[in-house]
C-alpha positions in Angstrom: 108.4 -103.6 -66.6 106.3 -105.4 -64.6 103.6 -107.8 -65.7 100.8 -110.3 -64.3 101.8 -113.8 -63.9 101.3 -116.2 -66.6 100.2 -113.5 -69.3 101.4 -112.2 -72.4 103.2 -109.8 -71.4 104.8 -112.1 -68.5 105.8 -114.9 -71.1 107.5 -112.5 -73.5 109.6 -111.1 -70.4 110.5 -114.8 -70.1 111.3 -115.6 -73.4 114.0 -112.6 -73.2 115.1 -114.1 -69.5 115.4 -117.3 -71.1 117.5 -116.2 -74.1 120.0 -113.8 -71.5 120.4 -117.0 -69.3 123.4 -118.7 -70.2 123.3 -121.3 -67.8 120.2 -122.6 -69.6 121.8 -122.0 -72.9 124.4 -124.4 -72.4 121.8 -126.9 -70.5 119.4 -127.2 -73.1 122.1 -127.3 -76.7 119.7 -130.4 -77.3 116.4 -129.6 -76.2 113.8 -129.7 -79.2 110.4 -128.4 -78.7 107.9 -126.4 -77.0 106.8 -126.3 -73.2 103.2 -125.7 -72.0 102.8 -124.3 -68.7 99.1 -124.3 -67.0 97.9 -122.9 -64.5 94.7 -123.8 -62.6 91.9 -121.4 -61.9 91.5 -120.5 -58.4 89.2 -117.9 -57.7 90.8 -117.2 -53.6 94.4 -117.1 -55.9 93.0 -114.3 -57.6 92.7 -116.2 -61.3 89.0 -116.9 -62.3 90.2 -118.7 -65.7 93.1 -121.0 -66.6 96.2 -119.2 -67.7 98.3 -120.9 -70.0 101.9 -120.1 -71.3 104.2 -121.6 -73.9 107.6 -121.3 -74.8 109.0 -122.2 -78.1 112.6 -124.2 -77.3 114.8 -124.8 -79.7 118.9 -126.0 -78.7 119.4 -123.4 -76.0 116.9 -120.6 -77.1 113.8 -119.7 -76.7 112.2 -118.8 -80.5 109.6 -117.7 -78.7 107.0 -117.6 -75.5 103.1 -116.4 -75.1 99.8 -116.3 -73.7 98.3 -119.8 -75.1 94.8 -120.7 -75.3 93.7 -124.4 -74.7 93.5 -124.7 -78.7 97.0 -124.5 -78.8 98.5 -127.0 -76.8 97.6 -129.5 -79.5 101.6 -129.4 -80.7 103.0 -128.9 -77.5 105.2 -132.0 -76.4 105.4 -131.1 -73.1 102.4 -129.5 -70.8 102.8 -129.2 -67.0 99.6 -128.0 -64.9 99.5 -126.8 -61.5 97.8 -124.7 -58.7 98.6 -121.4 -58.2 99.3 -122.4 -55.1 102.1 -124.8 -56.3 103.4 -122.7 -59.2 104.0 -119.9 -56.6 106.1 -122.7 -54.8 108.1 -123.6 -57.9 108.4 -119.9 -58.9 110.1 -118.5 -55.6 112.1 -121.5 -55.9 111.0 -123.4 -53.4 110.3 -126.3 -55.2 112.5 -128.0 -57.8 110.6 -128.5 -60.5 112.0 -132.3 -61.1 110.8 -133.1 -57.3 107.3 -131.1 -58.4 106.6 -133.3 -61.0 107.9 -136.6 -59.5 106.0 -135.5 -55.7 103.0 -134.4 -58.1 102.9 -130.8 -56.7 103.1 -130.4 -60.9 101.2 -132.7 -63.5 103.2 -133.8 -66.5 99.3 -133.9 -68.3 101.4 -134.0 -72.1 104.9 -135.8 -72.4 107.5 -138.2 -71.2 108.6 -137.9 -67.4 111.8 -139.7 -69.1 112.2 -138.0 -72.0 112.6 -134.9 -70.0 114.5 -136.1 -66.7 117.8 -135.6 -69.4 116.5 -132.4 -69.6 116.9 -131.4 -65.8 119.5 -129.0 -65.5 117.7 -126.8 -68.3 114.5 -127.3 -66.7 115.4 -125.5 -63.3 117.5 -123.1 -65.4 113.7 -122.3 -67.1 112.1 -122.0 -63.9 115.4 -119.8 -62.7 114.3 -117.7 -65.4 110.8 -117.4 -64.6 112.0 -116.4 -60.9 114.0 -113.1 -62.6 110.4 -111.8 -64.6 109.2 -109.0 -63.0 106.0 -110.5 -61.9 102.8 -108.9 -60.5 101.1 -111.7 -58.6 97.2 -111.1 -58.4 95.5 -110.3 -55.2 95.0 -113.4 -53.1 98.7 -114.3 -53.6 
């Protein structure tokens, strides 16, 4: 089923992407630690408000991923912002995410650039993920 990007329903289709992707399974056996992803409003894009995702990673699986309000990013190691503009670019996998966040299309706003360039390989595998959601894109996109 189809859902709106970077909602609750959209981050709980990626959580079950994420856990049916072996590729990232085997990428991430050491990755410790939830992800933040937020996205900018942009009123031409479609979102009015800042939309804000988390998912839950813990050695190759994803515990869990949801809708996250600003309050909740307090425990979140890592938190990457963008433009709708830029995630759509990242999304449709036409930009890497490493090159995103070292060209700045994406802000690393919470966490280690370091810390998570061993991370790489299960970084584009989350993003790979993120591409298979059935996603609605809002008007403007």
């Amino acid at each position: 089923m189809a859902a709106e990007i970077f909602t609750d329903d959209w981050a709980r289709s990626w959580n079950d992407k994420i856990n049916a992707n072996a590729n990232y399974k085997h990428a991430a056996t050491k990755w410790e630690g939830a992800i933040a992803m937020v996205m900018s409003p942009d009123g031409d894009m479609g979102i009015p408000e800042e939309r804000v995702v988390i998912a839950d990673l813990w050695h190759g699986d994803c515990r869990s991923a949801r809708a996250a309000t600003a309050a909740d990013l307090a425990d979140v190691p890592y938190l990457i912002k963008a433009t709708p503009a830029n995630w759509k670019s990242v999304l449709s996998g036409k930009t890497d995410p490493i090159v995103g966040l070292m060209g700045g299309k994406l802000k690393l706003a919470k966490g280690s650039l370091f810390a998570l360039l061993p991370y790489a390989k299960a970084a584009k595998e989350l993003v790979n993920s993120a591409i298979a959601v059935d996603t609605i894109f809002p008007k403007g996109w």
